[in-house]
Backbone of each chain as ProteinMPNN parsed JSONL, in Angstrom:
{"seq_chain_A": "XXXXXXXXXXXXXXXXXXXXXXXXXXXXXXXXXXXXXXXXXXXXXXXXXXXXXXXXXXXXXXXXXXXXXXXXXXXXXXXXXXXXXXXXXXXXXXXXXXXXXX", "coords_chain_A": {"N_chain_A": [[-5.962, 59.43, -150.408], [-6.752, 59.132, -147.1], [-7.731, 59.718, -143.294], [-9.261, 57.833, -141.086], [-10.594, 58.2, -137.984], [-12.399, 56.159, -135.671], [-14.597, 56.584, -132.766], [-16.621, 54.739, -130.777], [-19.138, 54.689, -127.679], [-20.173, 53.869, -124.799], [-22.031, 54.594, -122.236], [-21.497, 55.56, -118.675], [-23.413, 56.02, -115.442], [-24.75, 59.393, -114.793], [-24.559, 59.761, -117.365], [-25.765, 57.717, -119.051], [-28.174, 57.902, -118.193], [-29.565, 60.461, -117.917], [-30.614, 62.368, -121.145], [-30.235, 64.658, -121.65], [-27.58, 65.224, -120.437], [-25.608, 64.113, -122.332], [-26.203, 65.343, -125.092], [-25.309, 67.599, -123.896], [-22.492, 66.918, -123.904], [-22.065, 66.549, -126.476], [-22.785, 69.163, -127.709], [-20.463, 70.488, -126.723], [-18.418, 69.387, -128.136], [-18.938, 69.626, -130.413], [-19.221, 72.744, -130.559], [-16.127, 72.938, -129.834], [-15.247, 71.979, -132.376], [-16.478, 73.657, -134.61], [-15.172, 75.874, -133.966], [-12.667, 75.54, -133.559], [-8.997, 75.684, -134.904], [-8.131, 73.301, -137.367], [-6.579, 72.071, -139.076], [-7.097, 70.1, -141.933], [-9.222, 68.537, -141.057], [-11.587, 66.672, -142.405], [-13.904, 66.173, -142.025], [-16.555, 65.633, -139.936], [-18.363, 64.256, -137.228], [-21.031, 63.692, -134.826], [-23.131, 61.652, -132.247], [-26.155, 60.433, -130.811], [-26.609, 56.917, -130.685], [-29.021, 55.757, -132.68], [-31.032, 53.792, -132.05], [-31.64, 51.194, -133.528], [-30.79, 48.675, -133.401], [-30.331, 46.191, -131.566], [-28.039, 45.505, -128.637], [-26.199, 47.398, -129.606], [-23.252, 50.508, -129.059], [-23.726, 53.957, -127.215], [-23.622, 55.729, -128.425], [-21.514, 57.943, -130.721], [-18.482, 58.874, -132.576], [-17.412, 60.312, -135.62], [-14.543, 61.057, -137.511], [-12.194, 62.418, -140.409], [-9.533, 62.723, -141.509], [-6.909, 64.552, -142.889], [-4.277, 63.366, -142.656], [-2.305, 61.138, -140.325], [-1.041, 62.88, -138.873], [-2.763, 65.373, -139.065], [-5.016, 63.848, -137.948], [-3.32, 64.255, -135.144], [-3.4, 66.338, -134.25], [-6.189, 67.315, -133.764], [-6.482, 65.008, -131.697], [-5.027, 65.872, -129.549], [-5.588, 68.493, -129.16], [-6.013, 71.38, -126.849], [-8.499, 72.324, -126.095], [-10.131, 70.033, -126.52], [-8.986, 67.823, -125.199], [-9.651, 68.654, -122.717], [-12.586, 69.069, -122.711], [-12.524, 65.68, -123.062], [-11.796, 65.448, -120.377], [-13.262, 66.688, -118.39], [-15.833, 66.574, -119.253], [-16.457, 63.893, -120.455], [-14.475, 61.646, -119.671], [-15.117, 60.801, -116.959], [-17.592, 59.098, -117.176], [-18.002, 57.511, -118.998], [-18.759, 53.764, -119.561], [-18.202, 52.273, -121.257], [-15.301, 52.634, -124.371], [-14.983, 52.352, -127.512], [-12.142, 52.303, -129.752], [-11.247, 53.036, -133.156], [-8.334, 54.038, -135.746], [-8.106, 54.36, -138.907], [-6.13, 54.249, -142.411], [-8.079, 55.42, -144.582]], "CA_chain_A": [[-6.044, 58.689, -149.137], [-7.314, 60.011, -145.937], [-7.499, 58.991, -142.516], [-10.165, 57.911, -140.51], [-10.907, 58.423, -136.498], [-13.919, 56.117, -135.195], [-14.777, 55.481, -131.168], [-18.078, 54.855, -129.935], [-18.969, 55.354, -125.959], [-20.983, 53.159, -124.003], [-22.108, 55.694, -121.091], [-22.252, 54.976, -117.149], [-23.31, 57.331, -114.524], [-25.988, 60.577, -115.044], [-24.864, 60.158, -118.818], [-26.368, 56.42, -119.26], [-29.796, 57.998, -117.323], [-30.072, 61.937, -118.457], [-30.235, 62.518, -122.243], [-29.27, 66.265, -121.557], [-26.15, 65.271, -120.218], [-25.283, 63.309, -123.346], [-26.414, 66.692, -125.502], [-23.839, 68.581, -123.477], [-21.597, 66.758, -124.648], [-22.031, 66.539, -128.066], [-22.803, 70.4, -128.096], [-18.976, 70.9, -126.675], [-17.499, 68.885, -129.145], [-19.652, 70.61, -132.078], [-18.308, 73.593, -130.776], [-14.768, 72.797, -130.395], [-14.632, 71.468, -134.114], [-16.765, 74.67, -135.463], [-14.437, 77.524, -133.309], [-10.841, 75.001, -133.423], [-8.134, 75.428, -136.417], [-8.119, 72.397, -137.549], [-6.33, 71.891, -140.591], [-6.749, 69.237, -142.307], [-9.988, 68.302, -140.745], [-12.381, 66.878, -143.711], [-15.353, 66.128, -141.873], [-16.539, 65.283, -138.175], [-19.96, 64.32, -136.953], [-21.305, 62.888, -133.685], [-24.451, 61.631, -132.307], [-26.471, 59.227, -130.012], [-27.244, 55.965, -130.695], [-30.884, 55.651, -133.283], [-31.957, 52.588, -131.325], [-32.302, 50.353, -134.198], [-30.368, 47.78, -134.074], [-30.154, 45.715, -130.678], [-26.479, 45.258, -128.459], [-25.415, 48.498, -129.898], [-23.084, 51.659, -127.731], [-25.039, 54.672, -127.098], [-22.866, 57.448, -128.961], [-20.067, 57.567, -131.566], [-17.561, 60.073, -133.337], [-16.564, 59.615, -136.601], [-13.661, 62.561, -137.917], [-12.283, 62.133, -141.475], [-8.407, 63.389, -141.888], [-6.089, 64.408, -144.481], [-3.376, 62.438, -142.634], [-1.955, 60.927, -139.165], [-0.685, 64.655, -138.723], [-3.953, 66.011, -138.744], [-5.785, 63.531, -136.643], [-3.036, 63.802, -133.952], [-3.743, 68.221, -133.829], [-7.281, 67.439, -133.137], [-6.178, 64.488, -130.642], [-4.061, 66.812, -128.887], [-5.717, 69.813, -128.941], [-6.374, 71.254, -125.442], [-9.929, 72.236, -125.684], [-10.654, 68.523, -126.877], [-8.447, 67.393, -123.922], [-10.598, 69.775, -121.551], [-13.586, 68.261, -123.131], [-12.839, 64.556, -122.449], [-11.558, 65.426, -118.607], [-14.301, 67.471, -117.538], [-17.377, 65.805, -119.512], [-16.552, 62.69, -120.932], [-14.202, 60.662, -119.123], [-15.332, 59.763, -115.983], [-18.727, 59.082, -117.483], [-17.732, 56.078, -120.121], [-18.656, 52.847, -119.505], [-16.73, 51.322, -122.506], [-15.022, 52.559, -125.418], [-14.08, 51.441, -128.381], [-11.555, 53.069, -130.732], [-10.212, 52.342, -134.259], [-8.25, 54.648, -136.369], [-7.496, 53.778, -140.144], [-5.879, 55.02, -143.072], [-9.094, 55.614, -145.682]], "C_chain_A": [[-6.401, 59.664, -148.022], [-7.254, 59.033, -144.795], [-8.483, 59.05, -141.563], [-10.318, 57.887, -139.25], [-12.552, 57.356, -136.212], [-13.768, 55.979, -133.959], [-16.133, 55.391, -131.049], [-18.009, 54.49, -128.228], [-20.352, 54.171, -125.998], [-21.408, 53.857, -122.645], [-22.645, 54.692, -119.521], [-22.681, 56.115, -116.849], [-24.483, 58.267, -114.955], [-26.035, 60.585, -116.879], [-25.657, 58.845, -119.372], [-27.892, 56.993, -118.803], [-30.401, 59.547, -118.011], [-29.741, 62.12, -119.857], [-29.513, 64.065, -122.716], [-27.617, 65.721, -121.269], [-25.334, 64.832, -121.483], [-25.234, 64.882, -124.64], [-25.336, 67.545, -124.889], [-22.932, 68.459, -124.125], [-21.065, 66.848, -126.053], [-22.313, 68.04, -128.651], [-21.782, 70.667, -127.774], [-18.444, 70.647, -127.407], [-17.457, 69.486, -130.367], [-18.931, 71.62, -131.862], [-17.174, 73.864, -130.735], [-14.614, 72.484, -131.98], [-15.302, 72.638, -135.004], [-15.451, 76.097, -134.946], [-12.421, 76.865, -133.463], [-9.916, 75.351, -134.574], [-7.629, 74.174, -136.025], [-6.975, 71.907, -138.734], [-6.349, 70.622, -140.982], [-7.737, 68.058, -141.925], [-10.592, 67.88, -142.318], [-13.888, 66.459, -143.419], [-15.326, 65.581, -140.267], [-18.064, 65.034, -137.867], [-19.915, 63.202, -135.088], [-22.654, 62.474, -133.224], [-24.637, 60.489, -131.222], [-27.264, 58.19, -131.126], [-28.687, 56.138, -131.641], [-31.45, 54.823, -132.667], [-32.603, 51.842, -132.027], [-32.145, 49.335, -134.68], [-29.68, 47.13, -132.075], [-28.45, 45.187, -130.308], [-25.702, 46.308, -128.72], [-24.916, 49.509, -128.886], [-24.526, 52.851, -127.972], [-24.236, 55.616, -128.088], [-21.516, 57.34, -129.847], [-19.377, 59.038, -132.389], [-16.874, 59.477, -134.396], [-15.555, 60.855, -137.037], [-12.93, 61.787, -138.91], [-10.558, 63.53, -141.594], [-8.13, 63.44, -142.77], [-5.013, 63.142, -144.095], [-3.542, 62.471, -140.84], [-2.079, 62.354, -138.416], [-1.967, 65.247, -138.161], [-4.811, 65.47, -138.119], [-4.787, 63.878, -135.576], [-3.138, 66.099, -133.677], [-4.728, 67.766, -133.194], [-7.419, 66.402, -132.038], [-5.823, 65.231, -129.623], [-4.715, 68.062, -128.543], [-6.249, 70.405, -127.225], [-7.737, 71.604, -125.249], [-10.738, 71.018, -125.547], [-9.975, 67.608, -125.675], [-9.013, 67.735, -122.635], [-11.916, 68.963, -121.302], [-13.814, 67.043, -122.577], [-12.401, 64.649, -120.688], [-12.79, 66.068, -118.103], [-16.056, 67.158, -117.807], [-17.203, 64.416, -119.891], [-15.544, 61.749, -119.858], [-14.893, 59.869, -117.85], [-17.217, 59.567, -116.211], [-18.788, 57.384, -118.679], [-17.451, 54.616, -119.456], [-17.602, 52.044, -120.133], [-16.856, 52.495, -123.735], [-13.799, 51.926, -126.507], [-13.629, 52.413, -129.78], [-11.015, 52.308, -132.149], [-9.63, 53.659, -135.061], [-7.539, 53.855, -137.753], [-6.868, 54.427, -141.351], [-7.486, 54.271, -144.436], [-9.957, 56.13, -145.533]], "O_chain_A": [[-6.307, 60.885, -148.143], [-6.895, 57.866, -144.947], [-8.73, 60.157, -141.083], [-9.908, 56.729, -139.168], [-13.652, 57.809, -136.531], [-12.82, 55.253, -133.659], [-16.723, 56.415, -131.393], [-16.992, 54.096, -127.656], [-21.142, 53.821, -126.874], [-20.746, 53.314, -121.76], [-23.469, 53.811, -119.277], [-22.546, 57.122, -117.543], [-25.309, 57.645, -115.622], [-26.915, 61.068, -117.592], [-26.297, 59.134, -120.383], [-28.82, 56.293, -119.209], [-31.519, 59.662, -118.513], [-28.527, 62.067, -120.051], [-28.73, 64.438, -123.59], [-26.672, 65.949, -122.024], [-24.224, 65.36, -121.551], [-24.132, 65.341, -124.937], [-24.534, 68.141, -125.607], [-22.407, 69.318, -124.834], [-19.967, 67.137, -126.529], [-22.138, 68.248, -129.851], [-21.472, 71.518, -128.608], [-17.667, 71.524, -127.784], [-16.536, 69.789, -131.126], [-17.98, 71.801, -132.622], [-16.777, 74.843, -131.368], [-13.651, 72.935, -132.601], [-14.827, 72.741, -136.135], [-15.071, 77.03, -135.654], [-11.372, 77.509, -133.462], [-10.614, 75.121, -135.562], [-7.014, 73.844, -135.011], [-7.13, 70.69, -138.837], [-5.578, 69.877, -140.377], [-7.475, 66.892, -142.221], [-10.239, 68.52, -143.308], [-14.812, 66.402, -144.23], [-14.349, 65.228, -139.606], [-18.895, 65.774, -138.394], [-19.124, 62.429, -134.548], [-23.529, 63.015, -133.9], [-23.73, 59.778, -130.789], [-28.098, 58.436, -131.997], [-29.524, 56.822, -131.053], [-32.666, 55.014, -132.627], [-33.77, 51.548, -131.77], [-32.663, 48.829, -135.675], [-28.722, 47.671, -131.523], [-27.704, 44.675, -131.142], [-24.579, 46.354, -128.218], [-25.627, 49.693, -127.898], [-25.631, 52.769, -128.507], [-25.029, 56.512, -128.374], [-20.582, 56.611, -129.513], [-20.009, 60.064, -132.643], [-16.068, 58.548, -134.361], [-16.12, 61.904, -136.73], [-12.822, 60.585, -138.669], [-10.586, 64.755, -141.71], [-8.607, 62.777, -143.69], [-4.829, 62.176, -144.836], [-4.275, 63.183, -140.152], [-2.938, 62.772, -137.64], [-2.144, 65.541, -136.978], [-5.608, 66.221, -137.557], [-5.477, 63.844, -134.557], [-2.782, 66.731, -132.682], [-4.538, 67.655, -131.982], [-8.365, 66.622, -131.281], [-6.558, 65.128, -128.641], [-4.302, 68.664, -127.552], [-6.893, 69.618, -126.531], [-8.245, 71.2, -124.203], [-11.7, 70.858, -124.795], [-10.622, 66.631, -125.299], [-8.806, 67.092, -121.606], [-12.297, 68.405, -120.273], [-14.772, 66.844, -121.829], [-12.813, 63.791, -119.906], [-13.17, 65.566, -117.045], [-17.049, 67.342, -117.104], [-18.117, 63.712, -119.462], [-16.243, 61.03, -119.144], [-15.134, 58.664, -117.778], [-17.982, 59.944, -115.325], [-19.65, 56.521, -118.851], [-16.381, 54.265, -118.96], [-16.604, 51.435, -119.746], [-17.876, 53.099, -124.069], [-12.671, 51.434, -126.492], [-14.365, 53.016, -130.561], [-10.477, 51.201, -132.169], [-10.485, 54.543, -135.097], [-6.67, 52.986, -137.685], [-7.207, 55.609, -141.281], [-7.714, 53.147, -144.885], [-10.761, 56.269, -146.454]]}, "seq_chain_B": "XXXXXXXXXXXXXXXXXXXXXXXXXXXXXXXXXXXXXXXXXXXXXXXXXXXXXXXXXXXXXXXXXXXXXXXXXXXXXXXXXXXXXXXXXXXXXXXXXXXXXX", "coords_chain_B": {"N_chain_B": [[-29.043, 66.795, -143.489], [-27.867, 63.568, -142.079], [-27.133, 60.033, -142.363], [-25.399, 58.067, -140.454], [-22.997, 55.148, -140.102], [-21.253, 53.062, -138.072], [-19.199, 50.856, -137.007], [-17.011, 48.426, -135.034], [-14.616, 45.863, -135.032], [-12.821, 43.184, -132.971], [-10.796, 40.843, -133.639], [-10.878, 37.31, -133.515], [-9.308, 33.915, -133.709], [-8.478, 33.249, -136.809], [-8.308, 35.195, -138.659], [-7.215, 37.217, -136.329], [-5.148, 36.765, -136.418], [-3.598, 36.155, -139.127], [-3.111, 38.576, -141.431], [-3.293, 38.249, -144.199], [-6.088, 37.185, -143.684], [-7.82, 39.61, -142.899], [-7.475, 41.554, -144.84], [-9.193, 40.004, -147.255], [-11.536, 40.292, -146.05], [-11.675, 42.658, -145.894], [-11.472, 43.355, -148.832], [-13.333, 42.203, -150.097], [-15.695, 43.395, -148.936], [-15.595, 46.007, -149.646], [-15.811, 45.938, -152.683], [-18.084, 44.833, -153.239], [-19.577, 47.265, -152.316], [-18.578, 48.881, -154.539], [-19.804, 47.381, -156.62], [-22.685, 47.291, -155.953], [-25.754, 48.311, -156.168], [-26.58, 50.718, -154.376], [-28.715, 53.069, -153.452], [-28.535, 56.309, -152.016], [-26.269, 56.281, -150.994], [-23.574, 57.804, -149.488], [-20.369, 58.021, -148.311], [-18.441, 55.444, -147.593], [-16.39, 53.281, -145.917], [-13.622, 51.304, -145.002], [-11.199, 49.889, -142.288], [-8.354, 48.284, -141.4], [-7.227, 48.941, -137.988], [-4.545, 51.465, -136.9], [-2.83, 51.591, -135.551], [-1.72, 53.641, -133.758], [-2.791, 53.71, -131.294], [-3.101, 52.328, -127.894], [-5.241, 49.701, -126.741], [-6.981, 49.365, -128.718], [-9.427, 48.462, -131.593], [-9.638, 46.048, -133.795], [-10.345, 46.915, -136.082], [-12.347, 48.727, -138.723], [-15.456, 49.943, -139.745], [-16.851, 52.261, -141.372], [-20.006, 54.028, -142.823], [-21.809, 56.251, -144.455], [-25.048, 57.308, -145.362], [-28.031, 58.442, -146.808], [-30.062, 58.652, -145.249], [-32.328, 56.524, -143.247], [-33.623, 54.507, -144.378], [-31.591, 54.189, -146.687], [-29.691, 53.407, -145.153], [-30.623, 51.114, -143.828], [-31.432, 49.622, -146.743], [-28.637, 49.056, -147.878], [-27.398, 47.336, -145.258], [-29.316, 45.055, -145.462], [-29.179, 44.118, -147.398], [-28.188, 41.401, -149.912], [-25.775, 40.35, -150.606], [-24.164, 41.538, -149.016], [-25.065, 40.56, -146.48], [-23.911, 37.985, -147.092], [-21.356, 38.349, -147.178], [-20.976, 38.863, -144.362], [-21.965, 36.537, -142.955], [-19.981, 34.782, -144.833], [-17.587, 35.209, -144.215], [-17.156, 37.099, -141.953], [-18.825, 36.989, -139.428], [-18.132, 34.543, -137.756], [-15.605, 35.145, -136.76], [-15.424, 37.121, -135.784], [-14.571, 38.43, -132.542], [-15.185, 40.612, -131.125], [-17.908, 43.112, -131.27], [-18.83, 46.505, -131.682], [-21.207, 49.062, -132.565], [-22.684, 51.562, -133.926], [-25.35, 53.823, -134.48], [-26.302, 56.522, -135.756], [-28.265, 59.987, -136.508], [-27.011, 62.166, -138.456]], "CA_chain_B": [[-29.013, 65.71, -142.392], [-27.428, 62.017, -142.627], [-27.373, 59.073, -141.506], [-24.174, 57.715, -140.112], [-23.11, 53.777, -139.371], [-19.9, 52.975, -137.839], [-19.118, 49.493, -136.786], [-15.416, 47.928, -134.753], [-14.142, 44.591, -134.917], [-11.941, 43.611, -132.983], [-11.126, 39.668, -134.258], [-10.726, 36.124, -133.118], [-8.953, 32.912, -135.06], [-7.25, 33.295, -138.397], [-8.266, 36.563, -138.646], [-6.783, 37.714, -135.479], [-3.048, 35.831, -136.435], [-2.867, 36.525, -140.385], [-3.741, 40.017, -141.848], [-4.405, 38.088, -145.421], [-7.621, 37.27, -143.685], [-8.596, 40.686, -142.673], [-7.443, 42.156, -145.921], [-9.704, 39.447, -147.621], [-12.799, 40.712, -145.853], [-11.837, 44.267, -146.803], [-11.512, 43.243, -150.354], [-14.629, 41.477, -150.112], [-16.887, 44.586, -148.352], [-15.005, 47.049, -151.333], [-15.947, 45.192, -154.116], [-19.733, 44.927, -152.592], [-19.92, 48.847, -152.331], [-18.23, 48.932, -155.311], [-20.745, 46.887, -157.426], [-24.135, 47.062, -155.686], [-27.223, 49.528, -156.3], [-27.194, 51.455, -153.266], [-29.145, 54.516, -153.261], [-28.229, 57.167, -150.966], [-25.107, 56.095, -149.939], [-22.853, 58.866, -149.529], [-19.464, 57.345, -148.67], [-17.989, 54.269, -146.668], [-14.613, 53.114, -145.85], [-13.445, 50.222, -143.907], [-10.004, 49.701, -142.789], [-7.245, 47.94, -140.149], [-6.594, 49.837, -137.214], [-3.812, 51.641, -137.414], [-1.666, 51.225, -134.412], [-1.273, 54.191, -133.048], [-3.419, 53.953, -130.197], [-3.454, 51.481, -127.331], [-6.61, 49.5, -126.574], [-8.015, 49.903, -129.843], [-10.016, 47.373, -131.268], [-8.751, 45.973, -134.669], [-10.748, 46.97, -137.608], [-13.965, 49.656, -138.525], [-16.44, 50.022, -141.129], [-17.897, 53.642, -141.475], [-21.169, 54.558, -143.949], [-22.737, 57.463, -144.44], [-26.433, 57.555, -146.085], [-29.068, 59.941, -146.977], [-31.261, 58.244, -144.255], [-32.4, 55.21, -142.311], [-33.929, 53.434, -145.075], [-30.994, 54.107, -146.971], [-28.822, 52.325, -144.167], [-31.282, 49.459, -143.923], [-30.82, 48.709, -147.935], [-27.101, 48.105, -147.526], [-27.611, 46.525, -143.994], [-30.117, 44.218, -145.86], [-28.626, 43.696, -149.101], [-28.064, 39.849, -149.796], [-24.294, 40.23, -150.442], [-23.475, 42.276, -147.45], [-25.647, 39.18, -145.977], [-23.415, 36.662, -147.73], [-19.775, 38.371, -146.827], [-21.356, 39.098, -142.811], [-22.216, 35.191, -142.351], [-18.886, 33.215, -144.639], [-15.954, 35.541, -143.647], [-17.073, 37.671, -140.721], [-19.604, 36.389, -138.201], [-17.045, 33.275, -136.772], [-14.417, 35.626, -136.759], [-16.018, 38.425, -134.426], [-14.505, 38.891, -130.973], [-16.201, 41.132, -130.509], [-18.546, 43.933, -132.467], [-19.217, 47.431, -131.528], [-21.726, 49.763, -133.457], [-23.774, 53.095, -133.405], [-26.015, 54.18, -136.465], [-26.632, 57.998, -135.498], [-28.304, 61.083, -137.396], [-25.585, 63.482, -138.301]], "C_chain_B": [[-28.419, 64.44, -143.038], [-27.308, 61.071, -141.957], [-26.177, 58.133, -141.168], [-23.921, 56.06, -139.424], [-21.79, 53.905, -139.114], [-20.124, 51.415, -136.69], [-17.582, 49.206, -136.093], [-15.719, 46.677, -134.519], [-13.246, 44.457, -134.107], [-12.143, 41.312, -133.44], [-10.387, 38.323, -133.262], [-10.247, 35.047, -134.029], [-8.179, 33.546, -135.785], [-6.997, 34.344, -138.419], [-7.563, 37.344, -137.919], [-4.99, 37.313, -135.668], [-2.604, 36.39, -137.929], [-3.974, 37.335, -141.226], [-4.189, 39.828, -143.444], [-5.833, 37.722, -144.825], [-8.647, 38.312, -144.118], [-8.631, 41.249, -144.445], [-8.437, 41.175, -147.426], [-11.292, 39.694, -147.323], [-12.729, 42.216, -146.176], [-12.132, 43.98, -148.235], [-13.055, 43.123, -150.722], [-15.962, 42.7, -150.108], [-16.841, 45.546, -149.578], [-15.902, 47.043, -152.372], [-17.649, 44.876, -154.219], [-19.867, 46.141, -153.065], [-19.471, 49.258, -153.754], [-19.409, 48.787, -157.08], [-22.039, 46.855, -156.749], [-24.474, 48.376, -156.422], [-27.298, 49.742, -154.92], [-27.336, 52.659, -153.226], [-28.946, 54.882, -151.878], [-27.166, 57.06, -149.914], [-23.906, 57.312, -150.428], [-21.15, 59.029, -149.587], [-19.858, 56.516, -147.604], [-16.563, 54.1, -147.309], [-14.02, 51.942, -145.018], [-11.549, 50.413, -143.401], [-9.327, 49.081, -140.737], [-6.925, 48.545, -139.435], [-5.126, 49.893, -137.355], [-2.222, 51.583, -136.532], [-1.001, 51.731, -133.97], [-1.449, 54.575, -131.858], [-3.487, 52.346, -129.548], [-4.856, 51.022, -126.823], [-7.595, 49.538, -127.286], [-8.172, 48.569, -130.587], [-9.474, 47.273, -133.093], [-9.028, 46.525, -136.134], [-12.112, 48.028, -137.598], [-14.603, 49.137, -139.921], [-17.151, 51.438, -140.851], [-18.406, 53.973, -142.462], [-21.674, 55.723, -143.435], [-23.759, 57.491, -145.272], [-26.916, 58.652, -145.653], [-29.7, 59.739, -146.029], [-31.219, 56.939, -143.527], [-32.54, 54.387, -143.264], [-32.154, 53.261, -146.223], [-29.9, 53.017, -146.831], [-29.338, 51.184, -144.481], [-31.077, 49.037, -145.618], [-29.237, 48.163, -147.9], [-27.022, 47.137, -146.594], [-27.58, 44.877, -144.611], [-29.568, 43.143, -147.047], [-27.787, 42.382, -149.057], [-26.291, 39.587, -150.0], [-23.315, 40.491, -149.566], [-23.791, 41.091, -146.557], [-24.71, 38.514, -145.874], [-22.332, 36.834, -147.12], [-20.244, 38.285, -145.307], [-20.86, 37.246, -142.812], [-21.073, 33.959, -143.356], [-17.46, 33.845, -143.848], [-15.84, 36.716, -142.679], [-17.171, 37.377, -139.494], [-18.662, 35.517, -137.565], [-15.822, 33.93, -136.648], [-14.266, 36.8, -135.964], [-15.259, 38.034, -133.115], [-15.276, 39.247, -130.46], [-16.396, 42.787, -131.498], [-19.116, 44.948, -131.298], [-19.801, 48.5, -132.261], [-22.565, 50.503, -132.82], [-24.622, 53.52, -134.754], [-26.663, 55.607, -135.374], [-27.135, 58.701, -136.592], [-27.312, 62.267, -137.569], [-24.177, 62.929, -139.34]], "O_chain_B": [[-28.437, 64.235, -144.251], [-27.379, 61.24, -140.74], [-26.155, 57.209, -141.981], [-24.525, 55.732, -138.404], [-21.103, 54.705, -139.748], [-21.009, 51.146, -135.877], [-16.743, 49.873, -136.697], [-16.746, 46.282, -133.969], [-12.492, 45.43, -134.101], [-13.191, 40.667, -133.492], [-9.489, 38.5, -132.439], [-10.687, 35.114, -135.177], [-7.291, 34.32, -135.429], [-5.857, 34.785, -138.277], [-7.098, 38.312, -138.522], [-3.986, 37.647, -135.04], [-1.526, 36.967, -138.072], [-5.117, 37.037, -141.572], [-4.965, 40.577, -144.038], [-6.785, 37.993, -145.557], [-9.593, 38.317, -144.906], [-9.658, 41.307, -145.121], [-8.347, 41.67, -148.55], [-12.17, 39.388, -148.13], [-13.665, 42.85, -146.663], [-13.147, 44.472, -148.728], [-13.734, 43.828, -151.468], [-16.858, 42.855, -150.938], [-17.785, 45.811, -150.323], [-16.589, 47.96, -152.822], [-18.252, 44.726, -155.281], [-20.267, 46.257, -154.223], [-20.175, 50.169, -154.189], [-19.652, 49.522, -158.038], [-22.656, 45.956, -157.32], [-23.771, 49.185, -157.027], [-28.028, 49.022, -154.239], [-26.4, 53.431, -153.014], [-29.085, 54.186, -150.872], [-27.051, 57.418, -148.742], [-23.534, 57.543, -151.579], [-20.561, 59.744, -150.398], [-20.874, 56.543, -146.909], [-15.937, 54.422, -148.318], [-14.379, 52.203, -143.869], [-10.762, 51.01, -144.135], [-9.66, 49.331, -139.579], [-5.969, 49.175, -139.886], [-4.435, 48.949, -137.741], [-1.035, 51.55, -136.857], [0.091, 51.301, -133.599], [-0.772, 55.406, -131.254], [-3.78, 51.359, -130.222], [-5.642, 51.907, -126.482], [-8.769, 49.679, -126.945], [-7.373, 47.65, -130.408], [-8.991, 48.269, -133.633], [-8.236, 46.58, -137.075], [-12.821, 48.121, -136.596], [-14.317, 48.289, -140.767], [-18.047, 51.501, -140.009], [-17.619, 54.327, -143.341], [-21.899, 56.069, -142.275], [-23.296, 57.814, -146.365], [-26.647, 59.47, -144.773], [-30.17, 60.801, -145.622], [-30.164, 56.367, -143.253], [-31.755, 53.439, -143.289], [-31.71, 52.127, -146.4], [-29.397, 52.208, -147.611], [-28.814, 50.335, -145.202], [-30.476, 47.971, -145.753], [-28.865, 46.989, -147.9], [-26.599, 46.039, -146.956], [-26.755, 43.968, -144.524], [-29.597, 41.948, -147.34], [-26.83, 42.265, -148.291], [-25.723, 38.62, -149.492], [-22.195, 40.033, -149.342], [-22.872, 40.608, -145.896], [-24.35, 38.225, -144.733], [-21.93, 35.889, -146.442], [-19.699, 37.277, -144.856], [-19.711, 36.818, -142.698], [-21.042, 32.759, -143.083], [-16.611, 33.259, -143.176], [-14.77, 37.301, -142.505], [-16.306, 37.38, -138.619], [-18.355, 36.007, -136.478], [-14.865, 33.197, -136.4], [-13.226, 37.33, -135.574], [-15.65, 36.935, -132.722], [-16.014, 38.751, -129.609], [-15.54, 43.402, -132.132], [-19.681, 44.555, -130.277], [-18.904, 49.149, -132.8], [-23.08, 50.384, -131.709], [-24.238, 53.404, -135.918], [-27.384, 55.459, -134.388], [-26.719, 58.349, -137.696], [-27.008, 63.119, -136.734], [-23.151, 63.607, -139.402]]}, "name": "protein", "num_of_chains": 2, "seq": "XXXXXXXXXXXXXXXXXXXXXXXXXXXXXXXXXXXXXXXXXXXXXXXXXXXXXXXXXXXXXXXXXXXXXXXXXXXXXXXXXXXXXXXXXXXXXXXXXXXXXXXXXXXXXXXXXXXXXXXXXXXXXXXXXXXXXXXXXXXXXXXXXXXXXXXXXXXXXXXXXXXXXXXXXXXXXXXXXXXXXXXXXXXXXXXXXXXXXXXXXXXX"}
């Protein structure tokens, strides 16, 4: 069993209009999850939107635990807390979270 | 490289009141992935949010393929069809998705 993390982002603001800004982001995150101890991490990816399927957000994170435990380190962690205060939050139109066990 | 889908539910009706529904459309999606021919699918996972986060929407679906076309055969595929339109579609709230490279 494992435990899964999804949200996807709906972007307002310079990140809905500049695709760099969007790239920022997703290059902070890359490098928090390549430089973080993680344990227990089993996979992580992120990305914008392909644009191929109409109604869809623009951007999503999927991360792939061993357990609760180990998603709530990389919840918690303060670079990833840094991350959403200083690039991501006040930039999100909508999101939408689910976490599951599988 | 890969090709990443991730999908949230969150649900309306039956679905939204008694969790044999939901666990009836999991069964259902499983047992699809389970028994089809889908090349280049890498994994997938579906599952009930888990209820440790507020505001979170009730249910995911995350795939991973080799590619786009990859995606589009499952997408496409007449059983994924069949479960979407008797025991999903009228049962949507509301649907959030991203299909990214990565």
């Amino acid at each position: 069993m494992s435990f899964t993390h999804v949200v996807t982002f709906s972007w307002t603001g310079d990140a809905a209009e500049d695709p760099a800004v969007v790239d920022g982001i997703a290059d902070a995150l890359r490098r928090f999850i390549a430089d973080a101890d993680l344990p227990g991490l089993r996979s992580w990816s992120c990305g914008r939107d392909a644009g191929i399927a109409t109604g869809n957000a623009d951007f999503a994170v999927v991360g792939v635990f061993d357990d609760v435990d180990a998603f709530a380190v990389y919840r918690d962690h303060p670079e990833h807390r840094r991350i959403i205060t200083e690039q991501i939050a006040h930039r999100v139109g909508q999101r939408t979270a689910v976490q599951f066990a599988g």
